[in-house]
C-alpha positions in Angstrom: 88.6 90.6 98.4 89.1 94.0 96.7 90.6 96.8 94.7 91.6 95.4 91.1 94.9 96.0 89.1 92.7 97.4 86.2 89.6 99.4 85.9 86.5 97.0 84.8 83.7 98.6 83.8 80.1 99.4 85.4 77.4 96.8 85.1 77.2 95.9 81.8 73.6 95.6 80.9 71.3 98.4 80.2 66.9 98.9 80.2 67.3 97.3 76.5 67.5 93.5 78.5 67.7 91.5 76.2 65.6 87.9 76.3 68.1 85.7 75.6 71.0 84.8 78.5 74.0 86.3 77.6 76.9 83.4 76.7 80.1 83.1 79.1 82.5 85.0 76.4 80.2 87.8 77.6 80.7 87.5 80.7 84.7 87.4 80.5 84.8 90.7 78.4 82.5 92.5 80.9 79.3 92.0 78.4 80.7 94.6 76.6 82.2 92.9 73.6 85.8 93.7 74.1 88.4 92.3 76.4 89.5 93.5 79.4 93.0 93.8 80.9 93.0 90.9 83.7 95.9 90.6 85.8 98.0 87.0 84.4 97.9 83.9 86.7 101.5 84.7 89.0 103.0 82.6 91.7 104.1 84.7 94.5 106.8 84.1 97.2 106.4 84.2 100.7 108.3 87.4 100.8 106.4 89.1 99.3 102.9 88.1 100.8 104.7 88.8 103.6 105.8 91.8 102.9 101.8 92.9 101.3 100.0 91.7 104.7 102.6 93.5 107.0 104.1 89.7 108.1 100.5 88.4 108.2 99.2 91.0 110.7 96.0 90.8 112.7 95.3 94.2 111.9 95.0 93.2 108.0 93.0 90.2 108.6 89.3 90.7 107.4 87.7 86.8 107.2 84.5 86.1 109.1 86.4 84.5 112.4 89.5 86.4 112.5 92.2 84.7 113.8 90.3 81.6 115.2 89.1 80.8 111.0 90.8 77.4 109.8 92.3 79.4 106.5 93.1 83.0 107.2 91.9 85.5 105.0 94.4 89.1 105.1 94.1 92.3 103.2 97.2 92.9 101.0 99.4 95.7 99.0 101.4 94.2 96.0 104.3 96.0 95.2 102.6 97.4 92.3 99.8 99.4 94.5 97.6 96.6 93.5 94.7 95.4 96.8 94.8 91.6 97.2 92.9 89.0 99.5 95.6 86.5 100.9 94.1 83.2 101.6 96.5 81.1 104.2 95.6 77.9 104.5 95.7 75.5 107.9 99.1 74.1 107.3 98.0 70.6 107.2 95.1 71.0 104.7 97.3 70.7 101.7 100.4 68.4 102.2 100.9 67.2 98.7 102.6 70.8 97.4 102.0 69.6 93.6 98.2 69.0 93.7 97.7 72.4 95.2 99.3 74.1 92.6 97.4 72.4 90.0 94.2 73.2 91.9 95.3 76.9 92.3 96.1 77.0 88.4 92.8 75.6 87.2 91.2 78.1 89.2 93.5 80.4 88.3 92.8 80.2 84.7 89.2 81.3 85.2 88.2 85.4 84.2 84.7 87.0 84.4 83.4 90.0 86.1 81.2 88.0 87.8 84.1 86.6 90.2 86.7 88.2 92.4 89.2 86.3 90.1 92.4 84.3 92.0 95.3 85.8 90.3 98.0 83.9 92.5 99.4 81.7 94.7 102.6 80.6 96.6 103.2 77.3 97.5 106.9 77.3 99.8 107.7 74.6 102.6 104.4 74.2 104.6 102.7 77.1 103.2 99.9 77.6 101.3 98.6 80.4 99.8 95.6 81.9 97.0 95.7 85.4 96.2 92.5 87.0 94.7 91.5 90.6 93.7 90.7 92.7 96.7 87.3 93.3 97.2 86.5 96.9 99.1 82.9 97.0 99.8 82.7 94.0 102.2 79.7 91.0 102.1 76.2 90.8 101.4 75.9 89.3 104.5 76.8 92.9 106.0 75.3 94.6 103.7 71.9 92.2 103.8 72.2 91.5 108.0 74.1 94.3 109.4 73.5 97.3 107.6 73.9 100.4 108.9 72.6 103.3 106.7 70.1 101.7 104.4 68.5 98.0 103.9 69.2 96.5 100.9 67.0 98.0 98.2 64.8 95.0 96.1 66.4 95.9 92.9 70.0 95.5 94.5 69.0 92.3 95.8 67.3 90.7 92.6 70.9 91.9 91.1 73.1 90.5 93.1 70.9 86.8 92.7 71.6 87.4 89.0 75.0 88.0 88.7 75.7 85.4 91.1 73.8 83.0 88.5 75.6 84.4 85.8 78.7 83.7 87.9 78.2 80.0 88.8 76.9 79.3 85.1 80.0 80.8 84.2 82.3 78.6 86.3 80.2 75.5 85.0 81.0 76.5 81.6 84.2 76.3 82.4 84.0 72.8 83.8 84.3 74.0 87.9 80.4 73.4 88.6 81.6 72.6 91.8 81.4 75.5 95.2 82.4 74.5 98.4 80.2 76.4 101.1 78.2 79.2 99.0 76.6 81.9 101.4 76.7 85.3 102.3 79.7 85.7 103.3 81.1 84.7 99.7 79.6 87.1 97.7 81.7 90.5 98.0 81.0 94.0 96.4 84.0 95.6 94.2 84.4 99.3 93.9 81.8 99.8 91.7 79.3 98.1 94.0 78.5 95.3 91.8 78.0 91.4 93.0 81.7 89.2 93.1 81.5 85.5 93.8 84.8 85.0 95.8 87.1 82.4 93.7 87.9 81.2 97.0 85.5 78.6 97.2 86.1 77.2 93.8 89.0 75.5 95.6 88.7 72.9 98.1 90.2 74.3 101.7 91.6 70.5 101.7 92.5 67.9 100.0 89.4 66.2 101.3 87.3 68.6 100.3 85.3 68.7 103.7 84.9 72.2 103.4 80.8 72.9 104.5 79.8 74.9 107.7 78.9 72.4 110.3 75.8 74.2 110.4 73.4 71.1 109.7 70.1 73.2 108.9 71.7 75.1 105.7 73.8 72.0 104.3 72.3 70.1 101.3 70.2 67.2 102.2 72.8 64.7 99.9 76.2 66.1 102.1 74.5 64.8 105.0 73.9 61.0 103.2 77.2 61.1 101.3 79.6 63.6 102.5 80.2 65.0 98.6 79.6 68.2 97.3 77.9 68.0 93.7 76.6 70.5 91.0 73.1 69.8 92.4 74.3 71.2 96.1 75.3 74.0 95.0 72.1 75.2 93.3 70.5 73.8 97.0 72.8 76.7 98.4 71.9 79.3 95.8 68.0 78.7 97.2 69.5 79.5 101.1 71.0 82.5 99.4 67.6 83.7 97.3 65.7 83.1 100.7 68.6 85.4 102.6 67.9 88.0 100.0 64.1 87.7 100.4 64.1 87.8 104.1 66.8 90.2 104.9 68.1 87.4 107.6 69.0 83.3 107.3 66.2 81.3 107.2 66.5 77.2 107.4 65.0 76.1 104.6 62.7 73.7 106.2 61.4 76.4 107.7 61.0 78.2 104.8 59.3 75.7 102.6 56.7 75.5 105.7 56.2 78.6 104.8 56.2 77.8 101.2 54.1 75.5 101.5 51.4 77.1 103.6 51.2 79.9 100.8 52.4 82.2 103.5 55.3 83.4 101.2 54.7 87.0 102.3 56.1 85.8 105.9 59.2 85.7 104.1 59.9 89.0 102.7 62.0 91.2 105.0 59.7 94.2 106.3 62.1 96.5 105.4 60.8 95.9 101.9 57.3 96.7 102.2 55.9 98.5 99.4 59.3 98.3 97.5 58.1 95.1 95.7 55.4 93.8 93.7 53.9 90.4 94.2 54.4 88.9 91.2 58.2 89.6 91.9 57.9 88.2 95.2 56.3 85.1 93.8 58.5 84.5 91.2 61.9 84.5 94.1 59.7 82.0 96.0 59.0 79.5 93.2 62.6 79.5 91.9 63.9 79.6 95.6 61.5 76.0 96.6 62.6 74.5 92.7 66.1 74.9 94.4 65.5 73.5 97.6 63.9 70.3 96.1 65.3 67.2 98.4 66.0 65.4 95.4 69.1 67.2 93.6 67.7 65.8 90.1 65.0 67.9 90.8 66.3 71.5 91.3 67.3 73.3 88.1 70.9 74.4 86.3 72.7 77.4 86.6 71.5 78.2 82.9 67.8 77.8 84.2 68.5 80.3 86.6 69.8 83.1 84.8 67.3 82.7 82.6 64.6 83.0 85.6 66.3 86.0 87.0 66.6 88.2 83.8 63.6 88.4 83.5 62.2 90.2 87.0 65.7 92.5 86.9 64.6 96.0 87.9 66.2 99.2 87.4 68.6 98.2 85.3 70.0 101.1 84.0 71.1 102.5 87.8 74.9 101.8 88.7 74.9 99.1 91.2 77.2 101.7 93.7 74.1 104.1 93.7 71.1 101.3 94.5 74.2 100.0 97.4 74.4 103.8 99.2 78.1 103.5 98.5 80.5 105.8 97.5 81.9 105.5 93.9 85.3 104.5 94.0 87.2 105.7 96.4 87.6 102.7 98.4 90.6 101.9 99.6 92.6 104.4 96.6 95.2 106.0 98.5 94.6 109.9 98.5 97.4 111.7 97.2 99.7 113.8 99.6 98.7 117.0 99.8 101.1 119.7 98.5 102.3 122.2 100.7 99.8 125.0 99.2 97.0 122.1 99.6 98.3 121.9 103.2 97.9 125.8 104.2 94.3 125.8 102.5 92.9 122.7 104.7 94.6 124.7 107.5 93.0 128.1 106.5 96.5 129.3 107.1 96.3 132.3 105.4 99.6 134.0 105.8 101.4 130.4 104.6 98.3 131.1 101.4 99.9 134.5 101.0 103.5 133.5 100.8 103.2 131.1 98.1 101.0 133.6 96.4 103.5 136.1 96.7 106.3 133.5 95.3 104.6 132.6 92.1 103.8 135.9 91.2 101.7 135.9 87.2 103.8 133.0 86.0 100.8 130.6 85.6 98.9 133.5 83.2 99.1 132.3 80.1 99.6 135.1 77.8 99.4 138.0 80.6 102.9 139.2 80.4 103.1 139.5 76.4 99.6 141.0 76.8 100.9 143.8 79.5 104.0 144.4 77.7 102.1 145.2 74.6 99.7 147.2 76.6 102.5 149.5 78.1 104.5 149.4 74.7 101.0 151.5 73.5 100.6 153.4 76.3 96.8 152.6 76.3 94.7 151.8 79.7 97.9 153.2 81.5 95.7 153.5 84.6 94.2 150.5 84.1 97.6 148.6 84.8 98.8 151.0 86.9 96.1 149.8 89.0 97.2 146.5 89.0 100.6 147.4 89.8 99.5 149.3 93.0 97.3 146.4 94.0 100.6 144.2 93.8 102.5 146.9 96.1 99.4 146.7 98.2 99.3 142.7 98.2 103.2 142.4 98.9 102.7 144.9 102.2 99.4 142.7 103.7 97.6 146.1 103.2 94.6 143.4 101.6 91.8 146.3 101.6 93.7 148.2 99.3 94.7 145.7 97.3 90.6 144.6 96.9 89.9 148.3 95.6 93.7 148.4 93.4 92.5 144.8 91.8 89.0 145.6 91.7 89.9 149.0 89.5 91.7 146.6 87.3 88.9 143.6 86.7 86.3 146.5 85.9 88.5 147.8 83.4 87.9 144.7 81.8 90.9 144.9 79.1 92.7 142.2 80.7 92.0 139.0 82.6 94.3 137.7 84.7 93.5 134.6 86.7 96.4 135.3 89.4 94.5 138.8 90.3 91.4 137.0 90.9 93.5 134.9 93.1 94.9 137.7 94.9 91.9 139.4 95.3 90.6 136.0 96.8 93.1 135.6 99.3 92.4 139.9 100.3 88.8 139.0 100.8 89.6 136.2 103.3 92.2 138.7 105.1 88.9 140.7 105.6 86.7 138.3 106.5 84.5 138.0 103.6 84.7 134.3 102.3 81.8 134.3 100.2 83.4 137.4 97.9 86.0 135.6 98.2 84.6 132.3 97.0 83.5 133.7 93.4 86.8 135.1 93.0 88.5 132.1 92.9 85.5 130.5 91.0 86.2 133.0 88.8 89.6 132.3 89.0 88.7 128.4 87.3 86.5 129.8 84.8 89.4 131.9 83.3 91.9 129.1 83.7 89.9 126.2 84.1 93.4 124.3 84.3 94.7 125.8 87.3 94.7 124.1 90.4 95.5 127.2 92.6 92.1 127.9 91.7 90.4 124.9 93.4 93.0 125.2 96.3 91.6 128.8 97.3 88.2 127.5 96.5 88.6 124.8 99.2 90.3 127.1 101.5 87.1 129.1 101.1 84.5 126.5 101.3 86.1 125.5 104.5 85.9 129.2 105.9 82.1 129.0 105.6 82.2 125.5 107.3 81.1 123.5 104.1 83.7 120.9 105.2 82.6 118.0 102.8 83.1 120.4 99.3 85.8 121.7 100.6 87.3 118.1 101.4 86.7 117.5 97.7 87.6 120.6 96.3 91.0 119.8 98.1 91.3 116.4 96.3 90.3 117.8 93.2 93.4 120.4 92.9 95.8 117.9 94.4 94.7 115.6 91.8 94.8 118.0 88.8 98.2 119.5 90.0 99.6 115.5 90.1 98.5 115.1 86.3 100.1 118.4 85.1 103.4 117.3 87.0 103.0 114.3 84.9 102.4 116.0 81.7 
């Protein structure tokens, strides 16, 4: 699920844990004390679900089993910019329209940071639909089975068993103990890299409520005798997911408590984390990952129980979750702004198209520089100074760029005046000459005199991707279409 209509803040606790487990007010303002802005409970039409998954495309669908999954998960865009997850459900899985809705509202009404929150639904003829916040940094199952770049780092995964606590003792708080199907595929990652239980499985995907995998070896011991999900299951599931996280791939549970049992814990741990862990950490996972897996549901602990267990072994508390995850810091899925034609010819290194629009704005973007020559020529002091400037101009406007270098250069070292647009100018002349690292501090230069200006970064990308530093000069680039957008706005 993914990008949220408001920004919530980074992980909320810092290397001053404290002992006690934080209540669930805390966890709806962020742990921070103050409220967030969460997006109001709406109920959407099919129109426009349809119009935010491109008519329910395949190419926007991002559940587990694609197109052959029961209830259909697609990736969304509200009207409002706003990411969404669309959940479709089967169309017989809820007839009775009316006990949906009141499902979907209950949820609905629930808000922590600790849950990709369900901020709609749309319930017309046969359909039936949830929409959640958009989560852009996919599953811990991808990020704990299939990872590319990097394993998931211990401290990452003690987190994410945390925050998934504080998440289900949360939802129990608020009277919905109940989660169909907890595993790795239902804990997502928001832009920030931090640990989101989906809302998803707070709701039944039926009436019925037969909702587990049909994979017998993970399901609680009691589904298999009664066919219910309880409170007491769900903690059965949390100890599948502690031994995912331990092991880096699913164990059954049988097998792990063999394991367990044989005070081979060690067996466990995913090799990838060798060295990264202590024992006593290790140990700890284990114990609270058997006390889970107890047969008899009485037996296994609370969500309270838990929290408090995890709190304690946390590690590196004070690191953003997005740098322990590898993971860029938000820019997934934000659409980059267009790039202006100047941003354009600089990505291109199209440096007659630079010149033009060089030539075009002439000095109106230095502030003061005009009253400041005027009064200059109304004195008649540093006459060759200016005049200097002027040539270079003459110079600059005929493409004759090694004169305008020594013309603009007479004028910087006379040091009387600074003008931003003759750094520039001098900038683009270096380029014309094949010298991109002159002309590199020139427009640095330019930014330090008007820090401001985003012609500044523009010729400092063009630059930077002259000398074939491609990733700076990719953000350079964003960073002067960005700071141009906010003084169009101002």
């Amino acid at each position: 699920m993914g990008a949220r209509c408001s920004k919530f803040s980074i992980c909320w606790f810092h290397s001053h844990l404290k002992a006690s487990v934080l209540e669930s007010s805390d966890l709806e303002n962020g742990g921070k004390g103050e409220k967030n802005t969460w997006p109001s409970f709406t109920e959407f039409s099919l129109e426009q679900l349809k119009a935010a998954t491109s008519g329910f495309s395949s190419d926007n669908i991002v559940s587990e089993h694609g197109e052959k999954a029961p209830n259909v998960v697609f990736k969304g865009k509200l009207d409002n910019d706003c990411w969404v997850a669309v959940k479709r459900f089967n169309k017989f899985a809820w007839p009775d329209s009316r006990q949906f809705l009141e499902e979907a509202k209950a949820v609905g009404s629930l808000r922590s940071e600790r849950l990709a929150n369900l901020i709609g639904c749309c319930c017309e003829g046969d359909e039936r639909l949830l929409v959640a916040e958009f989560m852009p940094n996919e599953t811990l199952a991808k990020h704990l089975f299939h990872w590319e770049n990097q394993p998931m780092k211990w401290a990452m995964r003690l987190r994410v068993a945390f925050y998934l606590a504080q998440a289900l003792e949360y939802c129990s708080s608020k009277g919905r103990a109940l989660y169909h199907d907890l595993n790795a595929y239902r804990i997502l990652f928001d832009d920030d890299g931090n640990p989101r239980l989906s809302c998803f499985g707070l709701m039944k995907n039926s009436r019925d409520g037969k909702s587990y995998s049909t994979n017998l070896a993970f399901t609680p011991p009691e589904y298999l005798r009664t066919g219910r999900v309880t409170p007491e299951s769900v903690v059965y599931s949390f100890g599948t997911l502690l031994l995912d996280l331990m092991s880096g791939k699913h164990i059954p549970p049988s097998h792990a408590l063999d394991l367990i049992r044989g005070k081979n814990f060690l067996m466990l741990m995913d090799s990838a984390l060798e060295g990264h862990f202590s024992n006593d950490d290790g140990t700890e996972l284990v114990r609270l990952a058997s006390r889970c897996l107890q047969y008899e549901a009485r037996e296994r602990p609370n969500a309270k129980s838990l929290v408090t267990s995890l709190m304690s072994v946390q590690k590196e508390a004070e690191v953003p979750s997005y740098v322990l995850m590898g993971i860029p810091h938000g820019t997934a899925l934000k659409q980059p702004l267009p790039l202006t034609p100047f941003g354009e010819a600089c990505m291109r290194i199209d440096l007659t198209a630079i010149h033009e629009i060089l030539e075009k704005m002439g000095y109106k973007d230095d502030e003061g520089i005009a009253n400041e020559l005027s009064f200059q020529m109304w004195t008649g002091q540093m006459q060759e100074t200016l005049n200097s400037k002027k040539h270079g101009d003459t110079a600059f406007r005929a493409k004759d760029f090694a004169t305008a270098i020594d013309c603009y250069t007479q004028f910087i070292d006379g040091g009387t005046i600074v003008s931003p647009t003759v750094y520039a100018r001098r900038c683009l002349s270096y380029l014309m000459n094949d010298k991109p690292q002159q002309a590199l501090g020139d427009a640095m230069q330019a930014q330090v005199v008007s820090p401001q200006w985003p012609t500044a970064l523009y010729l400092q990308a063009a630059c930077l991707f002259s000398l074939g530093m491609e990733t700076d000069a990719q953000e350079t680039l964003k960073d002067g279409t960005n700071m141009e957008a906010n003084r169009a706005k101002n």
